[in-house]
C-alpha positions in Angstrom: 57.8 74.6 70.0 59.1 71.0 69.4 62.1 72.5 67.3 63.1 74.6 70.6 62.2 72.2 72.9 65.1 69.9 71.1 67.1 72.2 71.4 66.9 73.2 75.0 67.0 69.5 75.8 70.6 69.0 74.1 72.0 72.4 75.5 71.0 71.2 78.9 71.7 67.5 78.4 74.8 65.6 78.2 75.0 61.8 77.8 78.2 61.1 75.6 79.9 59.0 78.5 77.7 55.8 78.6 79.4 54.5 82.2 78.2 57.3 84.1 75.0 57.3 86.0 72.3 60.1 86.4 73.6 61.1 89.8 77.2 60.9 88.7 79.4 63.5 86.9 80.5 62.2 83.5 84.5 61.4 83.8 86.3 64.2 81.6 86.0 62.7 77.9 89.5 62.0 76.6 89.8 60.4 73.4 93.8 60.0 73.3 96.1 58.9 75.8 98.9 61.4 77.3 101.5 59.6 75.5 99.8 59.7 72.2 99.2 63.4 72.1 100.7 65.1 69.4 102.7 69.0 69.4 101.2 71.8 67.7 103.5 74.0 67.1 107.1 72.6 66.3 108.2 70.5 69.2 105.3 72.4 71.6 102.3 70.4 72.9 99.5 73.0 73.2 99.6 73.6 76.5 103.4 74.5 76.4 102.4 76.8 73.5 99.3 78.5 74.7 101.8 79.0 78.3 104.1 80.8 76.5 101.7 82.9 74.2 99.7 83.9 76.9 102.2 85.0 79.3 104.1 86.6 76.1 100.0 88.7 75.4 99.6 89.4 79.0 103.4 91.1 79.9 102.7 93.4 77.3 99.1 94.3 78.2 101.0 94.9 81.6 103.8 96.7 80.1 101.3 99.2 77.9 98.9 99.7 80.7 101.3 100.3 83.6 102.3 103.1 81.8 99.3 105.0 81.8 98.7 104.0 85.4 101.9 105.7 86.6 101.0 108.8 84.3 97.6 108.9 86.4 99.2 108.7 89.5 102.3 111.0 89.1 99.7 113.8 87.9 96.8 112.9 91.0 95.2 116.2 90.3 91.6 115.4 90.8 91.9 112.4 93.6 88.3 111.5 93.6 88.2 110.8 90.0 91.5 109.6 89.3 91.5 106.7 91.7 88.0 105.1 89.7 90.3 105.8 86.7 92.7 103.8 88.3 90.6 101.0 89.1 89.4 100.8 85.7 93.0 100.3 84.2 93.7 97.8 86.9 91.4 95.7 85.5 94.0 94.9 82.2 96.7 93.4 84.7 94.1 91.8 87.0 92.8 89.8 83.5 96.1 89.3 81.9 97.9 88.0 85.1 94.8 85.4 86.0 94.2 84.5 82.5 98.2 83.4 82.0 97.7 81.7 85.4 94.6 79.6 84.3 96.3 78.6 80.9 99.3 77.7 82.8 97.9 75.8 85.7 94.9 74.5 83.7 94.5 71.4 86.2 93.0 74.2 88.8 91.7 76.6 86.3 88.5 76.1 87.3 88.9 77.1 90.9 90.9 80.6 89.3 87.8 81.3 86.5 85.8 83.1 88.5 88.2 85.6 89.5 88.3 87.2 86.2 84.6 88.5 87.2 85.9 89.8 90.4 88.4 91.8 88.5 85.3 93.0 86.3 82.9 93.9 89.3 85.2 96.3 90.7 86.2 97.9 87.4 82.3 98.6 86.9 81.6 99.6 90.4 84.5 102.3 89.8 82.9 103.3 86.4 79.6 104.1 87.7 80.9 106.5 90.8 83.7 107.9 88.0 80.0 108.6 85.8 78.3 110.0 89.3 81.9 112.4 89.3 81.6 113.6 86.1 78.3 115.1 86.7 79.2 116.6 90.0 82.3 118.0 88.5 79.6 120.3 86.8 78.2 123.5 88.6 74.7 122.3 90.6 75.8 118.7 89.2 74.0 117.4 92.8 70.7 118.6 91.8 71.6 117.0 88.4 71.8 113.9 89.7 69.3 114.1 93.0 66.9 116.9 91.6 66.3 120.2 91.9 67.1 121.3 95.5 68.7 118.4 96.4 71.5 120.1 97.1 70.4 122.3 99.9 67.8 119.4 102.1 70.2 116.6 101.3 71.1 114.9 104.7 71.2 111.4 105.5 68.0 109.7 105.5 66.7 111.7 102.4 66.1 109.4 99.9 67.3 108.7 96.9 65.5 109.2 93.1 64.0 105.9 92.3 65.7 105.7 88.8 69.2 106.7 90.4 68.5 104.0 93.5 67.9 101.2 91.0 70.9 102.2 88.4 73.0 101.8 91.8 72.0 98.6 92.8 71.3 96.6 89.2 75.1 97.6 88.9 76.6 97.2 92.4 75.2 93.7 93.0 77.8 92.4 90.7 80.4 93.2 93.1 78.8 91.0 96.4 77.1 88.2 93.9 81.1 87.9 91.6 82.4 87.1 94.9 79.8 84.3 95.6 80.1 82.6 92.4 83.8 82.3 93.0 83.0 80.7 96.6 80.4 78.6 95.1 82.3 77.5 92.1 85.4 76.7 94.6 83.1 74.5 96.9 81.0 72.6 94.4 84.1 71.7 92.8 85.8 70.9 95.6 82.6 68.5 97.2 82.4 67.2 93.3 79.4 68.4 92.8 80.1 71.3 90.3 80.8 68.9 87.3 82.3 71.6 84.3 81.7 68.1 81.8 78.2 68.4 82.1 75.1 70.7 81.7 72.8 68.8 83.5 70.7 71.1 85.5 71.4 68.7 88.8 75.1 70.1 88.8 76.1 73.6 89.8 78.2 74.6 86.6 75.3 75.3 84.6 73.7 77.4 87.3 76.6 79.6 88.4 76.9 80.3 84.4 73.4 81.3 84.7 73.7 83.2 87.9 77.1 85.6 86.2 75.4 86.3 82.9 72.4 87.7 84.4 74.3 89.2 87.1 77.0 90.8 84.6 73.8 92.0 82.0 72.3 93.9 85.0 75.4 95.6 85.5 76.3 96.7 82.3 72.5 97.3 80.8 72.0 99.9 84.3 75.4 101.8 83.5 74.6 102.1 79.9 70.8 103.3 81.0 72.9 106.1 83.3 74.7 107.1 80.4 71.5 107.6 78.1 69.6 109.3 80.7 72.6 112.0 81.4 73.9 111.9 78.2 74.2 115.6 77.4 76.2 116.0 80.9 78.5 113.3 80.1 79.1 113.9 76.5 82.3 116.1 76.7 83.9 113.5 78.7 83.5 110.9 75.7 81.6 107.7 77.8 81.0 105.9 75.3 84.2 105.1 74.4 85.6 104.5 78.0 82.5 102.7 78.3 83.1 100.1 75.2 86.7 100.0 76.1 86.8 97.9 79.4 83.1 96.9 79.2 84.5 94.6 76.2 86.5 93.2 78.4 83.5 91.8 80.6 81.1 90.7 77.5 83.9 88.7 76.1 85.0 86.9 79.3 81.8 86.1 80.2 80.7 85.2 76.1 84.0 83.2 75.5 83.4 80.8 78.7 79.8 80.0 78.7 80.0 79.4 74.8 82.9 77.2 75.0 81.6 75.5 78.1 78.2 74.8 76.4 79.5 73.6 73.5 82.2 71.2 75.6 79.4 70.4 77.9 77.3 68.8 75.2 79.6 67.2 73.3 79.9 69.1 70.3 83.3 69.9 71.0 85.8 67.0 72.3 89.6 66.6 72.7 91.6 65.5 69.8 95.1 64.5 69.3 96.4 68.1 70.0 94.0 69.4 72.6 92.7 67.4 76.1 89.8 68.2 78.1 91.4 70.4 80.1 93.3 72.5 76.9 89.8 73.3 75.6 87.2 74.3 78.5 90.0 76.1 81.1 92.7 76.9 79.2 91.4 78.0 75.5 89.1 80.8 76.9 91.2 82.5 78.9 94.2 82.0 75.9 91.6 83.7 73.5 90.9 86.3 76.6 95.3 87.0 76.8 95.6 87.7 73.6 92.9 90.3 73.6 94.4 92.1 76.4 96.9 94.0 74.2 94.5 95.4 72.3 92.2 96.6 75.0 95.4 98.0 76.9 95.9 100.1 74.0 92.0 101.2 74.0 92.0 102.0 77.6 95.2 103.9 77.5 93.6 106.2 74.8 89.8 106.1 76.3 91.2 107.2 79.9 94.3 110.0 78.7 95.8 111.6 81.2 96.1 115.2 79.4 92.8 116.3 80.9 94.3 116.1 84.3 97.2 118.4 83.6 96.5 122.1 84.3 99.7 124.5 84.4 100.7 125.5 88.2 98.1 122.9 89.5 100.3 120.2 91.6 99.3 116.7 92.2 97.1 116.7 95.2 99.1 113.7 96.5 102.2 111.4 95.6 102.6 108.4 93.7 102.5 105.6 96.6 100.1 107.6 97.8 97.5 108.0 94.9 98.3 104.1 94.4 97.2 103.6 98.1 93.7 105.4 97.3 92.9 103.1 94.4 93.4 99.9 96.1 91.7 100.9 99.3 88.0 100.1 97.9 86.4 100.5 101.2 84.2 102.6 99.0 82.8 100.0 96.8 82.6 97.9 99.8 80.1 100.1 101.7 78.1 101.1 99.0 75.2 99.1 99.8 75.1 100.8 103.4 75.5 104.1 102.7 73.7 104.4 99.5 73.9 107.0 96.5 73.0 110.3 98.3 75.5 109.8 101.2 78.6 108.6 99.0 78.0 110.6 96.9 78.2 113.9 98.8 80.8 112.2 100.6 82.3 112.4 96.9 81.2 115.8 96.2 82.9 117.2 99.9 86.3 115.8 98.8 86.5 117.1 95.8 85.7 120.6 97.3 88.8 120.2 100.0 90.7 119.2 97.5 90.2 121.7 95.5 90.3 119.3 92.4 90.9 120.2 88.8 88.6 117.9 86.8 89.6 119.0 83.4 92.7 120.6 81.8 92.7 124.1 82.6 92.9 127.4 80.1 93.3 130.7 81.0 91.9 129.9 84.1 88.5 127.9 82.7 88.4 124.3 83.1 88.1 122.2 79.8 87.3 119.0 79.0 88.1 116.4 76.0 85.0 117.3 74.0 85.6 121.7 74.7 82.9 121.8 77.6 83.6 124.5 80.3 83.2 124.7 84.1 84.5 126.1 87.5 87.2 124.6 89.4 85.5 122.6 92.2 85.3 124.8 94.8 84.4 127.9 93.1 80.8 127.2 93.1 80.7 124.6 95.9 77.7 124.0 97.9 77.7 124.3 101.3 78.2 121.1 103.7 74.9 120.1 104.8 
């Protein structure tokens, strides 16, 4: 107990700068002058170098993602499901473009941090209602989800299944609370009191770091629960693998910063001759977070193909600009608190019917998936409208 009480008090304590007071935030700790910095990389101070190597990491994350974007949108077969898939890919050029932008401008990094879990919250959002599709792609899928006979009393005010109610909102809240952090973390740094040199509980960093891990572990641990619990119904469309692909994205953001900013915070990292203050807790996380992007561009392309949205003499239900236009209206996301799972989701379940969506890549007339699993065209075996 006294070994992790020790502990605890140096993770939470930081006391290197011996001018400042209890109430005051610790100036940032700066060891050598401006003009006495040395380059790292030829003539290039770091922050030149890390500029150019994470702007060179995120135009070809872009580059490799937009790709597979356009191919999703050019071939908007199955509208509903595309436009989460969508979402999901955004979420590559969303992290590369604010990542270059914190490493860049690292003087206001802090105020541009947050948004990397904005980018995050919507990209889960759209993977749990792209997990909710899958399952309704699938003959009596609704009672899959909402229990036998759902399908034929489900109106609005019927209520949800407990499990399904609580998957929904452990991984929805991210959206809402990623958007307060970012306020929070904007005002306490512009009033002075969010103080990223310290982690003394009497500042607001340490919370808000609190506040996103718990938030993001909610999110994730309830979409990975939805995938073990309907596993058998999800396992043609390989979730695992979509669901590692741009999940990484979220653990590693969130890992990267709060070690880093522990480790800054007390003390056991500092600035040296090639690195300031600034270089190491904004702009090294998010230059370790660029470089990454390639590689989980390339994942996500492969996770989320495009080939099982191509069925012969099926056109795309609507145009690029168009298809484009439904992913970035996420009205959707927005009201999912209001109307809750039974009523989006039916709302889901009708426009796929109108549509008259092809889910899968269609032979001889049966709808295939990735993994060989067969099932009607929506439509075919729609349920009423209730």
């Amino acid at each position: 107990m006294d070994v992790a009480y020790l502990v605890a008090r140096k993770l939470f304590d930081h006391n290197d700068n011996k001018n400042s007071t209890d109430d005051a935030c610790p100036e940032d700790p700066t060891n050598v002058p401006a003009d006495q910095m040395k380059a790292v990389v030829g003539s290039l101070m770091f922050h030149d170098f890390a500029t150019i190597l994470a702007g060179a990491c995120s135009l070809a994350a872009l580059l490799i993602v937009s790709v597979a974007i356009v191919r999703h949108a050019t071939n908007f077969t199955n509208p509903i499901q595309q436009r989460q898939v969508i979402r999901i890919l955004m979420l590559v050029p969303w992290v590369a473009l604010f990542s270059f932008l914190i490493v860049w401008q690292e003087d206001v990094g802090e105020y541009l941090v947050e948004s990397l879990d904005f980018g995050c919250s919507i990209a889960i959002s759209a993977f749990l209602l792209l997990l909710c599709d899958y399952i309704l792609s699938n003959p009596g899928g609704f009672d899959e989800l909402f229990g036998q006979g759902a399908s034929k009393v489900a109106r609005e005010g019927v209520d949800s299944p407990k499990w399904l109610k609580r998957t929904w909102y452990m991984v929805l809240q991210y959206f809402p609370v990623s958007i307060i952090v970012w306020l929070a973390t904007a005002i306490s740094l512009a009033v002075g009191t969010y103080c990223g040199a310290s982690n003394k509980p009497r500042f607001a960093h340490i919370w808000l770091q609190v506040i996103k891990i718990v938030s993001t572990m909610f999110a994730v641990l309830a979409c990975f629960r939805f995938y073990k619990m309907k596993k058998d119904q999800l396992a043609p469309h390989k979730v695992m693998l979509k669901f590692l692909a741009f999940k990484g994205i979220i653990g590693l953001n969130v890992l990267q910063v709060f070690i880093i900013g522990i480790l800054v915070g007390n003390g056991t990292i500092k600035p040296t001759e090639h690195m300031t203050y600034h270089d190491i807790k904004t702009a090294l996380p998010s230059l370790i977070l660029a470089c990454e992007m390639p590689l989980f561009a390339l994942l996500l392309v492969f996770a989320f193909p495009v080939g099982v949205y191509k069925a012969e003499g099926c056109s795309p239900a609507a145009g690029p600009l168009s298809a484009m236009a439904q992913a970035f209206n996420i009205t959707d996301l927005m009201s999912c608190f209001v109307r809750g799972p039974m009523r989006l989701l039916r709302e889901q379940q009708w426009g796929m019917q109108r549509a008259q969506s092809f889910p899968l890549h269609a032979e001889g007339g049966v709808v295939v998936s990735e993994g060989g699993y067969t099932a009607e065209p929506y439509g075919y075996n729609a349920h009423p409208r209730v």
